[in-house]
VEXROMI-910863 format. One record per residue (C-alpha): residue in three letters; chain; residue number from 1; x, y, z. Coordinates in Angstrom, 2 decimals, always signed. Example, Ala and Ser with C-alpha at 12.3 -4.5 7.8 and 13.67 -1.06 7.14 Angstrom:
<sites>
SITE   resn   chain   resi        px        py        pz
SITE    ALA       A      1    +12.30     -4.50     +7.80
SITE    SER       A      2    +13.67     -1.06     +7.14
</sites>
This chain:
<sites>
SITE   resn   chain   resi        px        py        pz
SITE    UNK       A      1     +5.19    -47.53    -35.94
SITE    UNK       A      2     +7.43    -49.26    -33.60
SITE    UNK       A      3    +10.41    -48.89    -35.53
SITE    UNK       A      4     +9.77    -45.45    -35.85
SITE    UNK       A      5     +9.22    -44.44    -32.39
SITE    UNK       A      6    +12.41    -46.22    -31.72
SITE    UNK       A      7    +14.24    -44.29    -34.05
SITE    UNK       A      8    +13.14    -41.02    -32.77
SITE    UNK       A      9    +14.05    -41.92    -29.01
SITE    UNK       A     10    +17.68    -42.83    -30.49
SITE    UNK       A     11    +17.80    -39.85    -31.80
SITE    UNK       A     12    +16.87    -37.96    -28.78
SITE    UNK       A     13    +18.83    -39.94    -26.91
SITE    UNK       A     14    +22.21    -38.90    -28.73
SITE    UNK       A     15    +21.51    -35.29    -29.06
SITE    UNK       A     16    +21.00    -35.06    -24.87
SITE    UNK       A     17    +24.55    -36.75    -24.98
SITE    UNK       A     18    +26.25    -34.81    -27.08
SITE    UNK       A     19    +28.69    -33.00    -26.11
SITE    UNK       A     20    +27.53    -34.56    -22.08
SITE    UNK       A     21    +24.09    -32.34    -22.43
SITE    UNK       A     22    +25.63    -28.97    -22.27
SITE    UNK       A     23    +23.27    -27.40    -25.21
SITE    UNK       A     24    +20.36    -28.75    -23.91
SITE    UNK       A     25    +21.65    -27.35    -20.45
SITE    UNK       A     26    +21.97    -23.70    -22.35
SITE    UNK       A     27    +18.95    -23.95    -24.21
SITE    UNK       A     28    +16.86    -24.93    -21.26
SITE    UNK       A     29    +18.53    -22.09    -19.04
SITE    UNK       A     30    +17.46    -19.21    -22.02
SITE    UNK       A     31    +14.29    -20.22    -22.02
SITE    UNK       A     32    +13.98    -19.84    -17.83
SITE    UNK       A     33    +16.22    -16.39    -18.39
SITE    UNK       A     34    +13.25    -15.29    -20.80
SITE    UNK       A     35    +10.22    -16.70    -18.34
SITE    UNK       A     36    +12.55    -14.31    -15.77
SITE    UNK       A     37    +12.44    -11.02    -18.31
SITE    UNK       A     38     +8.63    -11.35    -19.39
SITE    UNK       A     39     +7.89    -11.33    -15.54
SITE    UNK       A     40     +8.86     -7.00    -15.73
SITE    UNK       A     41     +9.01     -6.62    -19.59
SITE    UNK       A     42     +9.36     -2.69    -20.07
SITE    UNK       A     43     +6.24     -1.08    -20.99
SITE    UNK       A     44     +7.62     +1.32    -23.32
SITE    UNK       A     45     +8.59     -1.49    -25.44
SITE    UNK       A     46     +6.87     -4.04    -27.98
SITE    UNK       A     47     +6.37     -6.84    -25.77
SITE    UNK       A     48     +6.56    -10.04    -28.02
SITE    UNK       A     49     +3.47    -12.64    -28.29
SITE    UNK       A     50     +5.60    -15.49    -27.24
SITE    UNK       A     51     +5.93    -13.81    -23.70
SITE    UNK       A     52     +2.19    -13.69    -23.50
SITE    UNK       A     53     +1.52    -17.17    -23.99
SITE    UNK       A     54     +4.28    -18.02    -21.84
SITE    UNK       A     55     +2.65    -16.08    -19.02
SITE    UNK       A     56     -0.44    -17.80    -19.72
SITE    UNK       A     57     +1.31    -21.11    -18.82
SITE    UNK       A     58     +3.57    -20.35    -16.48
SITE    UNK       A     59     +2.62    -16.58    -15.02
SITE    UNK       A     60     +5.30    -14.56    -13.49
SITE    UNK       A     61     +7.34    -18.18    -12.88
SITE    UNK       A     62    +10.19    -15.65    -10.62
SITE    UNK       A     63     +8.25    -13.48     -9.00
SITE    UNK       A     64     +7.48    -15.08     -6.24
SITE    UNK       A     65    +11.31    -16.12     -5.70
SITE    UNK       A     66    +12.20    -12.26     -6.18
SITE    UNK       A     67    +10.06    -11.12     -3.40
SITE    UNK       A     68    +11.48    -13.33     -1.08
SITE    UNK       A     69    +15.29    -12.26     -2.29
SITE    UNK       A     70    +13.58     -8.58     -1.38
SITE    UNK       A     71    +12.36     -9.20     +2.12
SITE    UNK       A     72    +15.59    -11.25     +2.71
SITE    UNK       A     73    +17.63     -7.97     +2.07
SITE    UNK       A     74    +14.84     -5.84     +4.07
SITE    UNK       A     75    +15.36     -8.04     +7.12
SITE    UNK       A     76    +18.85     -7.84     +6.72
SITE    UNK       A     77    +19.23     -4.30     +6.56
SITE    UNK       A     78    +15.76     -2.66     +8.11
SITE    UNK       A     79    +15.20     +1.19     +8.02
SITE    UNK       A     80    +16.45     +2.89    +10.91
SITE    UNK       A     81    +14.14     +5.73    +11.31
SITE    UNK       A     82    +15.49     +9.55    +11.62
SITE    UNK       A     83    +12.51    +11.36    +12.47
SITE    UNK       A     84     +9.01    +10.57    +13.83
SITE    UNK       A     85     +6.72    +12.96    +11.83
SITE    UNK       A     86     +3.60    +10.71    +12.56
SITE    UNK       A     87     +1.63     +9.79    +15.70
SITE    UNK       A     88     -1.03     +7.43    +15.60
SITE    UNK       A     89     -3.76     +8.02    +17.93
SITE    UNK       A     90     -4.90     +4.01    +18.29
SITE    UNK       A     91     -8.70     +2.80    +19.76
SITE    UNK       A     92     -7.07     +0.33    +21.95
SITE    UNK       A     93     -8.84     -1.79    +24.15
SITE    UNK       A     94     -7.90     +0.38    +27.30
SITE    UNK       A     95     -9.92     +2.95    +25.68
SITE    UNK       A     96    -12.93     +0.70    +23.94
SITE    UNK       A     97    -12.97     -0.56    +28.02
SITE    UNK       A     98    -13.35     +3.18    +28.86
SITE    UNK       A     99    -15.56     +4.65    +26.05
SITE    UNK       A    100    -17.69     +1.89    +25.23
SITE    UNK       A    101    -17.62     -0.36    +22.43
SITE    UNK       A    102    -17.07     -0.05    +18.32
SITE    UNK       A    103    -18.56     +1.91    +16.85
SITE    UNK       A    104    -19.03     +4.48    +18.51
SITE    UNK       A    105    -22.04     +7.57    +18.34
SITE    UNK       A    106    -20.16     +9.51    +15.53
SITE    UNK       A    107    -20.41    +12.83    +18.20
SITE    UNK       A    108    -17.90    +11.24    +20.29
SITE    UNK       A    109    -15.68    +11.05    +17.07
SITE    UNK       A    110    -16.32    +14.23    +16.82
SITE    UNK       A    111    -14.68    +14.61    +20.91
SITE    UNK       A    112    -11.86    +12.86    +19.97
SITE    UNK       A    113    -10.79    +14.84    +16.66
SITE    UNK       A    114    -11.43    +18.08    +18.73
SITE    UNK       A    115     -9.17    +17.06    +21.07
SITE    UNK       A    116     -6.71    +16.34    +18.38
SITE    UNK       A    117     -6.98    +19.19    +16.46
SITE    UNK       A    118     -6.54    +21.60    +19.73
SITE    UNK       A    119     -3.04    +20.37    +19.76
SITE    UNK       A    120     -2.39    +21.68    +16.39
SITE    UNK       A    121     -1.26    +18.96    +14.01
SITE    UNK       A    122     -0.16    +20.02    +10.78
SITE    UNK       A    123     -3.20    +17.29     +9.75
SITE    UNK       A    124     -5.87    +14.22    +10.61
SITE    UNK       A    125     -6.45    +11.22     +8.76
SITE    UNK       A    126     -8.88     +8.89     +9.83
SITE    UNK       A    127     -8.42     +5.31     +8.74
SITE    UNK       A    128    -12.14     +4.85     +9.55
SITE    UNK       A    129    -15.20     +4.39     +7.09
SITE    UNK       A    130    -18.61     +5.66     +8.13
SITE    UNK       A    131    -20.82     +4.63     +4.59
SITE    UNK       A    132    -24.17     +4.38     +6.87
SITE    UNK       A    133    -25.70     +6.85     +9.28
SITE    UNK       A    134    -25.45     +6.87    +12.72
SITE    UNK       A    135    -28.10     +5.10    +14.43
SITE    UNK       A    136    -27.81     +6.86    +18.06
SITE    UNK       A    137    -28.21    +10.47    +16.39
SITE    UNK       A    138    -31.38    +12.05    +18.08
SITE    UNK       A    139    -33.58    +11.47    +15.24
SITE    UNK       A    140    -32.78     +7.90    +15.01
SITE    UNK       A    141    -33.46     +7.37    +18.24
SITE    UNK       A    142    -36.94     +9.60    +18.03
SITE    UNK       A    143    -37.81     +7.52    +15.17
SITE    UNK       A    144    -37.84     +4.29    +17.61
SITE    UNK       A    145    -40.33     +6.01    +20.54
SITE    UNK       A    146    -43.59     +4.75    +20.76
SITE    UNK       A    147    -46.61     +7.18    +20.09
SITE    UNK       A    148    -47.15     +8.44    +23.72
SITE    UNK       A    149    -43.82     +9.69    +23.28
SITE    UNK       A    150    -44.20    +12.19    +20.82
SITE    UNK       A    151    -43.40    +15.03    +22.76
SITE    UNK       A    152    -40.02    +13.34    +23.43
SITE    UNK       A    153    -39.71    +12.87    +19.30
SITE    UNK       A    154    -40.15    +16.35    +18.66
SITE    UNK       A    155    -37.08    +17.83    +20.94
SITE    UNK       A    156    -35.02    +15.05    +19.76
SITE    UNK       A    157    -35.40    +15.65    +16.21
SITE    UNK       A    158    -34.84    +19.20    +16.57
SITE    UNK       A    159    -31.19    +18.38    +17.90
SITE    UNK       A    160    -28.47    +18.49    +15.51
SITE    UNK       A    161    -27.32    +14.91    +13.59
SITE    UNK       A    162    -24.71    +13.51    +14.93
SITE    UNK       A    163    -23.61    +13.75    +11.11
SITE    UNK       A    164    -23.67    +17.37    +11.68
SITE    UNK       A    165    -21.77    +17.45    +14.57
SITE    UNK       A    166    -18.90    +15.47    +13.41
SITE    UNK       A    167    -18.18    +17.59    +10.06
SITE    UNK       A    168    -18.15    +20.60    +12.00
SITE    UNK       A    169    -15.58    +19.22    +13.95
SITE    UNK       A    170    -14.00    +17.59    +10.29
SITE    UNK       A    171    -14.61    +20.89     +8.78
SITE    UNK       A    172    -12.28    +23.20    +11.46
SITE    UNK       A    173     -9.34    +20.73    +11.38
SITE    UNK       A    174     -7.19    +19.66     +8.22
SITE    UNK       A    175     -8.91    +16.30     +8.37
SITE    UNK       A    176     -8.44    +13.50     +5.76
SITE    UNK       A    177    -11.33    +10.51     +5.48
SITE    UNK       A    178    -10.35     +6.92     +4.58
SITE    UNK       A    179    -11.66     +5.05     +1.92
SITE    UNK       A    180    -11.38     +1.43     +0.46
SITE    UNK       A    181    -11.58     +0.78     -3.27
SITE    UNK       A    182    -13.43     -2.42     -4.49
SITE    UNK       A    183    -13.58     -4.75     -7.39
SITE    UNK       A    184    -17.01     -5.65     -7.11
SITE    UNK       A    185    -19.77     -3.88     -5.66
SITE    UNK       A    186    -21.34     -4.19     -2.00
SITE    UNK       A    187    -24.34     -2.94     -0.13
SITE    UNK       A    188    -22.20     -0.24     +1.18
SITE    UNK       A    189    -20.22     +1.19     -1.77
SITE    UNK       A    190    -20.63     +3.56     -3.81
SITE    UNK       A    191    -18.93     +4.43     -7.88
SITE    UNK       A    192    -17.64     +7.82     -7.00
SITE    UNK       A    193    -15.49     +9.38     -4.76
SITE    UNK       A    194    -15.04    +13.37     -3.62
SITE    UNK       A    195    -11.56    +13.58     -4.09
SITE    UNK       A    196     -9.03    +16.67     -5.03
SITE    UNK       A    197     -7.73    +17.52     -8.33
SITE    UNK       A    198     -5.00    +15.44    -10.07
SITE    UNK       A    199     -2.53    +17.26    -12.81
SITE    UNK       A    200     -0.95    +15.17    -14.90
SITE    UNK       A    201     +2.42    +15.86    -16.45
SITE    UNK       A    202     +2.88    +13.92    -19.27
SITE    UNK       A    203     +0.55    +11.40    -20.88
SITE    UNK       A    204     -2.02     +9.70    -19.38
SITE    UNK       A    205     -0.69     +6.84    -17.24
SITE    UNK       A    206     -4.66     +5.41    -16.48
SITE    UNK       A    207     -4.39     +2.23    -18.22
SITE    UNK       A    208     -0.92     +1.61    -16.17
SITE    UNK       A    209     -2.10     +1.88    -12.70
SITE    UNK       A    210     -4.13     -0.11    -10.78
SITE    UNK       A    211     -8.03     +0.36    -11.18
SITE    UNK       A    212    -11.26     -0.08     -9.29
SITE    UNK       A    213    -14.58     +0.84     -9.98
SITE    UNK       A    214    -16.42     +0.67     -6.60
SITE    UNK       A    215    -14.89     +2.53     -3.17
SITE    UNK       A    216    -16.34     +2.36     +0.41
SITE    UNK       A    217    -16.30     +5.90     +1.75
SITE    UNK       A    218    -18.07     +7.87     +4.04
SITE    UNK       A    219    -21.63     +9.41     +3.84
SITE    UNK       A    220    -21.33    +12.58     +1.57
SITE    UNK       A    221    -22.25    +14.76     +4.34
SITE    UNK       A    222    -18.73    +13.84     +5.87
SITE    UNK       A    223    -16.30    +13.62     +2.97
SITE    UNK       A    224    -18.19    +17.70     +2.18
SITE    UNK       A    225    -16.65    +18.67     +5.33
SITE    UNK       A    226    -13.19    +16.93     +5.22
SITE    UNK       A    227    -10.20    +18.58     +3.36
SITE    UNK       A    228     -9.46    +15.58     +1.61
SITE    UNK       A    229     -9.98    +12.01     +0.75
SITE    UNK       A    230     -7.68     +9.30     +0.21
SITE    UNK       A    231     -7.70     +5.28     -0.31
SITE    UNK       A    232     -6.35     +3.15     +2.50
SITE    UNK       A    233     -5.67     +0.25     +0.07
SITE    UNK       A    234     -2.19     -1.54     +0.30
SITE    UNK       A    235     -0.93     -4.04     -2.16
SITE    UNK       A    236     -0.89     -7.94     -0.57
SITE    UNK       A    237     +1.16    -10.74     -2.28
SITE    UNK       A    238     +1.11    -14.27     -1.04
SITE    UNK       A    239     -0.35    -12.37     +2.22
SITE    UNK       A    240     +2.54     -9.49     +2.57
SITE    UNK       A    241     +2.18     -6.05     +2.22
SITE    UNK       A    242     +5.40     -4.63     +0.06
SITE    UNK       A    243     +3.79     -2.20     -1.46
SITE    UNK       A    244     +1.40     +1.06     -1.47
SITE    UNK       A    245     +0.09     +3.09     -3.99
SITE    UNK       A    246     +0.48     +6.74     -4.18
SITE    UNK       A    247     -2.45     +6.65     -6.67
SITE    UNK       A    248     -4.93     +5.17     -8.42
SITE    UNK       A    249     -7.70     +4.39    -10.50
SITE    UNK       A    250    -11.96     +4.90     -9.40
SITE    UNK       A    251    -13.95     +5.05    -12.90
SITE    UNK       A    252    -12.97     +7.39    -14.93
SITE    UNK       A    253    -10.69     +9.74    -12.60
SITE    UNK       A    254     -7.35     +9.27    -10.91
SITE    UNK       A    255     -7.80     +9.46     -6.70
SITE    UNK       A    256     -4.48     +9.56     -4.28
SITE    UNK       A    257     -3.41     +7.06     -1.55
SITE    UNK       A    258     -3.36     +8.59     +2.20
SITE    UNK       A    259     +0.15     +9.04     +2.27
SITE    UNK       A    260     +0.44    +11.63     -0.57
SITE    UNK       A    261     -2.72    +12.91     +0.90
SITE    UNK       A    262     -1.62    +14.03     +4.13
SITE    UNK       A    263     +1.09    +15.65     +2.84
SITE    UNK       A    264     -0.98    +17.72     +0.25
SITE    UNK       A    265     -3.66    +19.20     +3.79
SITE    UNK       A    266     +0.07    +19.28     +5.45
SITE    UNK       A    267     +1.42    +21.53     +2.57
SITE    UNK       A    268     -1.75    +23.44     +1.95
SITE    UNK       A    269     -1.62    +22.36     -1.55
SITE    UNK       A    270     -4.27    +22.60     -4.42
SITE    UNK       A    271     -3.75    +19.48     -6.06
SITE    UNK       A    272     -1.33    +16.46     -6.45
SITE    UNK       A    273     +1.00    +16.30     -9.39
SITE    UNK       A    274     +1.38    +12.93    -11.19
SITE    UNK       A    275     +4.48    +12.93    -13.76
SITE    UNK       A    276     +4.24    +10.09    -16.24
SITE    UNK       A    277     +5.93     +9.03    -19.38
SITE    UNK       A    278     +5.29     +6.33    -22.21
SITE    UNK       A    279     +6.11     +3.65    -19.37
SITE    UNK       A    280     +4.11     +4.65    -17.06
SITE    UNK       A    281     +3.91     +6.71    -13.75
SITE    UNK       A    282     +7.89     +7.90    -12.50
SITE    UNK       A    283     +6.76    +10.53     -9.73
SITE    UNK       A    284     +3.98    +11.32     -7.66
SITE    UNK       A    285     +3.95    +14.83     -5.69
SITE    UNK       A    286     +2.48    +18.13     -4.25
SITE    UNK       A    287     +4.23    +21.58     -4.29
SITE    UNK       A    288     +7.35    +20.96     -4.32
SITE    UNK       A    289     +7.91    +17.33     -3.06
SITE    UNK       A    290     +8.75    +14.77     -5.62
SITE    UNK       A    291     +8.53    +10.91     -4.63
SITE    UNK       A    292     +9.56     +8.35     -7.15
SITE    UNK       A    293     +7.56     +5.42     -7.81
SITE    UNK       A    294     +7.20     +2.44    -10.21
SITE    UNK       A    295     +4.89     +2.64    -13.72
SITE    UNK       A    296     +1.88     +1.57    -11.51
SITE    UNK       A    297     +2.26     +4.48     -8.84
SITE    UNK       A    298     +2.70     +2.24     -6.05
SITE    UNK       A    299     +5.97     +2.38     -3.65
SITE    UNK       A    300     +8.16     -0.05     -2.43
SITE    UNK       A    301     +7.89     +0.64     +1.67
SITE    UNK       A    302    +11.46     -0.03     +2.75
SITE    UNK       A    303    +10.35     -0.79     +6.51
SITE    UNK       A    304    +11.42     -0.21    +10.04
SITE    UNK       A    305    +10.34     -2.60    +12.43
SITE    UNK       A    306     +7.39     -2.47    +14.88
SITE    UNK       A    307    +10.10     -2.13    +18.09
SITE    UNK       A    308    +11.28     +1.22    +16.69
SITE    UNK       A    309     +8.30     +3.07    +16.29
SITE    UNK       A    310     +5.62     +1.89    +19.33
SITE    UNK       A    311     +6.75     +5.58    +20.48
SITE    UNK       A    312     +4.63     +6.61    +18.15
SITE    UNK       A    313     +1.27     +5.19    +19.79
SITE    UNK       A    314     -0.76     +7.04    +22.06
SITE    UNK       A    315     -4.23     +5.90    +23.40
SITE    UNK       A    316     -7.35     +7.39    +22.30
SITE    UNK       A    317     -8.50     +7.68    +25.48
SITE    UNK       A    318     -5.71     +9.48    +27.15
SITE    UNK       A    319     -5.93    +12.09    +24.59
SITE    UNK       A    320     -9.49    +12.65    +25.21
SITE    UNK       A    321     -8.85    +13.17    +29.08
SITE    UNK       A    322     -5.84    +15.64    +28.01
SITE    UNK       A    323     -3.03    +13.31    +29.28
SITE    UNK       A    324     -0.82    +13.33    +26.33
SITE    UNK       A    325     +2.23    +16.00    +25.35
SITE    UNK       A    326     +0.72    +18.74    +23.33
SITE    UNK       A    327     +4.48    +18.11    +21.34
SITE    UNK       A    328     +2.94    +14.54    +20.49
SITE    UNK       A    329     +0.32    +16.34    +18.02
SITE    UNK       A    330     +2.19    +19.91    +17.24
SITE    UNK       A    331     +3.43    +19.90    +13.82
SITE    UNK       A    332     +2.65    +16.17    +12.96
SITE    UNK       A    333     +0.58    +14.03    +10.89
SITE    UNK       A    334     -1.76    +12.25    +13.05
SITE    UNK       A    335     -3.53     +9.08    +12.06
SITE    UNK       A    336     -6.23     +7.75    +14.16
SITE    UNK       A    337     -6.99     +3.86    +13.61
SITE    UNK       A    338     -8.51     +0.61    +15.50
SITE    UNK       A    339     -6.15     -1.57    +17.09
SITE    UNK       A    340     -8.74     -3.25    +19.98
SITE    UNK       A    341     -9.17     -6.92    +19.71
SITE    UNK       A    342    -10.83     -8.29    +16.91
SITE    UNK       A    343    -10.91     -4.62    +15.74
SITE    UNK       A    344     -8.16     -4.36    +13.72
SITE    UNK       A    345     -7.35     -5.31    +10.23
SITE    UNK       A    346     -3.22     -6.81    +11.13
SITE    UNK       A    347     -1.08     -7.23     +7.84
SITE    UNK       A    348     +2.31     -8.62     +7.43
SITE    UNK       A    349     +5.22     -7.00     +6.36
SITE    UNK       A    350     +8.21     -7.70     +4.47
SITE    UNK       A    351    +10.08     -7.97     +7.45
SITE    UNK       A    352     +7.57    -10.72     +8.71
SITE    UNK       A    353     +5.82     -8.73    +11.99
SITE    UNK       A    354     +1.95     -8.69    +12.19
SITE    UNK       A    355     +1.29     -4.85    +12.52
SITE    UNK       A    356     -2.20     -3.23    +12.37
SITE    UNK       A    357     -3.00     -1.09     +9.07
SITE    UNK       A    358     -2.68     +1.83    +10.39
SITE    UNK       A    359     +1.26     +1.29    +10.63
SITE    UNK       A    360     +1.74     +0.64     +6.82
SITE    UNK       A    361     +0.43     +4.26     +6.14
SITE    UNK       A    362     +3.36     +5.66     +8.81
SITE    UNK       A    363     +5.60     +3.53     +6.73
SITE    UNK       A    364     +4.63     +5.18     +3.66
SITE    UNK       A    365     +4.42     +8.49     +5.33
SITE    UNK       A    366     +7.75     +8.78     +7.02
SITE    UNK       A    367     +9.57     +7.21     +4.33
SITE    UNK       A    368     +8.44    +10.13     +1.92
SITE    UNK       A    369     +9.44    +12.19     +5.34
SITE    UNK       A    370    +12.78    +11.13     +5.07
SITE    UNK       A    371    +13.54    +10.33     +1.31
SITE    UNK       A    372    +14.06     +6.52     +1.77
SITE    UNK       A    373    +12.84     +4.64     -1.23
SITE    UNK       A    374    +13.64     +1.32     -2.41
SITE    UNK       A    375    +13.38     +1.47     -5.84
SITE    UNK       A    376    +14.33     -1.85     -8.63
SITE    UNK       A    377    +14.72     -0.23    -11.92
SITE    UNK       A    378    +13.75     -2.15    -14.64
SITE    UNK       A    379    +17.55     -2.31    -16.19
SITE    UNK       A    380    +18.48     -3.64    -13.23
SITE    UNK       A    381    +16.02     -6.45    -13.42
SITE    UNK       A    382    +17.86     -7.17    -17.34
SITE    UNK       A    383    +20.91     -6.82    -16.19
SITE    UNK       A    384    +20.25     -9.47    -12.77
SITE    UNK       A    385    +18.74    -12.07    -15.66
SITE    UNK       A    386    +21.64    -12.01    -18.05
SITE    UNK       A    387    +24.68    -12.08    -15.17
SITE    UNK       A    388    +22.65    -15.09    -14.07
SITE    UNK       A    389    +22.73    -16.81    -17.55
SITE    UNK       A    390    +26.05    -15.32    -18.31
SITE    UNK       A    391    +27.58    -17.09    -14.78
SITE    UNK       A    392    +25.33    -19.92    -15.68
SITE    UNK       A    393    +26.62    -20.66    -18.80
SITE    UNK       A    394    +30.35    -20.33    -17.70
SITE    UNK       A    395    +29.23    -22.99    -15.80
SITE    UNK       A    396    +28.14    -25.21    -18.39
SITE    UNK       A    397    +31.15    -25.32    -20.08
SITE    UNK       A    398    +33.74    -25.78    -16.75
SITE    UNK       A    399    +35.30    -28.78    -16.22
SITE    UNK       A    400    +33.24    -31.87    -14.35
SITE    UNK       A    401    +35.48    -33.07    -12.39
SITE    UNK       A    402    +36.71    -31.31     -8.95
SITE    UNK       A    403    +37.97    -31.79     -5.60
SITE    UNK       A    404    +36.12    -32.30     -2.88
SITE    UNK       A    405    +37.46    -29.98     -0.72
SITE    UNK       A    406    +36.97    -27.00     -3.10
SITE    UNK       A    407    +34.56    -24.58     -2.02
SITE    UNK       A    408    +33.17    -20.78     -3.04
SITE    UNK       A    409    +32.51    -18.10     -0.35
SITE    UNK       A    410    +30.44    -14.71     -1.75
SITE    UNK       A    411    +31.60    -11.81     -0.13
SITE    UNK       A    412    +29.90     -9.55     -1.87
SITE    UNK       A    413    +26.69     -7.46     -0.03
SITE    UNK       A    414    +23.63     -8.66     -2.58
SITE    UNK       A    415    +22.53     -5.40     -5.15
SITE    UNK       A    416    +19.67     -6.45     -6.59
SITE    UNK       A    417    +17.21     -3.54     -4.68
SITE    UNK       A    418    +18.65     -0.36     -5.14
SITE    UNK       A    419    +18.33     +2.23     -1.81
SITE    UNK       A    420    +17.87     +5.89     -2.28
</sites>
């Protein structure tokens, strides 16, 4: 056994030698150049089984080194915004110290979007969930007086909800409610969502998008009243947000992302067009606006950073004393969102700055504004593997021995993301 253990490691031994390793070098550099391709294998074609169980081993080895390549280049070169078609109305702590604390009595929601909608925005979306009723509406608080107040009870519960009064206020204004989609189901979720109508052109892309089957929205009462409804969930690798979906899967329907949302109450549009193919999802849209997007739906955000577009902030509470521009609202899509202390759900972006939630949908929004999408077609992704393997194996075969003194400058501005 010995003997024959020994003549195996020989053997070994000379073929790593041969030829000073270079085949092993090549063979070992294929077989990281495949791990690279079966990372964003085309789903229009027959993916092999060997990729599968590779993935099971080693899953998506490169994609972690890819996204860093891709917020390298985003830092580099940042988006430069051309236009400012959002303002975010924010519930800052000036105002939480002036209003009162979170949450608040869903009639003085109903204030603030007044206020809002006075100013004539072209729409509202709230990146707020109300799932439970209000426990300061009038007959809430009747239901909590003792017996010798019954007289009290009575007038109180013949005052409106507080329900009531905010979806008369979402039901005069071209509001849009947030909502979260889940994996797994909560005390406060629910299975389906009210949502607008989605036309497919082309097959169905379902199985190709992301997919939930539980969302956290608000009470029905409210998302009756609102003109739309859209998910507020962003896609987080390794803790950075790079990406948003345009749509998605809830059961057995398709439901937008806020973004494409706004746009369709902007618009006045019926529906949102999805335009898919055997590889998925290419285009998400309403009317006539066309955004590209990858198989899944979602969007690369190619993002400007948080110093260019604080101008975009206003405080809740100096629009509900009327101290802000009427031009601030007219014509724009207003988001309102928490951005107190401890309120606020922060994410980080590609280009590494904490910003609350709230921004990524203006990111999303302003890039469809302008027509700025970062796109990495799936050629491209071939075509990066094989130069790499290509150059690679050039290098295999140069020769070993070089002076010291030699050295290689790139010139050349990187092109693996592609900007339209």
């Amino acid at each position: 056994m010995k003997r024959y253990c020994e003549t195996w490691l020989t053997l070994i031994r000379r073929m790593l030698r041969a030829r000073k390793g270079r085949p092993w070098a090549l063979a070992v550099l294929c077989t990281l150049v495949l791990l690279d391709l079966c990372g964003e294998w085309p789903v229009n074609v027959p993916r092999p089984a060997i990729l599968d169980t590779f993935n099971g081993v080693v899953p998506d080895a490169f994609g972690s080194a890819r996204q860093l390549v891709f917020d390298h280049y985003q830092r580099r070169f940042p988006r430069v915004p051309t236009t400012q078609p959002v303002t975010i109305v924010e519930i800052d702590d000036k105002t939480l110290e002036a209003v009162g604390q979170w949450p608040w009595p869903r009639n003085r929601l109903a204030n603030l979007v007044d206020a809002i909608a006075a100013q004539k925005p072209l729409a509202i979306g709230l990146d707020i969930y109300m799932p439970e009723l209000d426990q300061t509406s009038p007959g809430k608080v009747a239901d909590n007086l003792p017996p010798s107040a019954a007289d009290l009870a009575t007038e109180l519960r013949a005052l409106p909800s507080h329900e009531r009064i905010l979806a008369t206020s979402l039901r005069a204004a071209p509001t849009i409610l947030g909502a979260a989609a889940f994996d797994h189901a909560t005390s406060s979720t629910s299975t389906d969502l009210l949502t607008t109508p989605i036309l497919v052109h082309g097959p169905d892309p379902t199985d190709r998008m992301q997919h939930f089957h539980y969302v956290l929205a608000s009470l029905p009462e409210l998302q009756g009243a609102a003109h739309g409804q859209a998910m507020l969930n962003v896609a987080q690798e390794q803790g950075t947000v790079r990406r948003i979906p345009l749509i998605m899967g809830l059961g057995d329907k398709m439901v937008p992302g806020l973004p494409i949302e706004m746009l369709r109450v902007a618009i006045g549009a019926p529906a949102v067009d999805v335009y898919a193919d055997g590889a998925g999802v290419h285009a998400v849209g309403v009317a006539d606006v066309r955004v590209p997007t990858q198989p899944d739906g979602n969007i690369w955000l190619y993002f400007a950073s948080i110093q260019a577009t604080q101008q975009r902030y206003v405080s809740a509470n100096d629009v509900l004393q009327g101290k802000v521009d009427a031009a601030r609202f007219r014509n724009k899509l207003v988001l309102v969102g928490l951005t107190g202390t401890g309120l606020t759900d922060m994410r980080t972006t590609a280009l590494g700055e904490l910003v609350p939630g709230i921004e990524i949908q203006a990111q999303g929004i302003e890039s469809i504004f302008e027509g700025r999408f970062l796109r990495r077609p799936l050629w491209l992704q071939w075509a990066s593997s094989w130069r790499s393997a290509c150059c690679s194996s050039g290098t295999c075969r140069a020769p070993t021995r070089a002076s010291p003194y030699s050295s290689t400058r790139c010139r050349r501005r990187p092109r693996s993301w592609a900007c339209r």
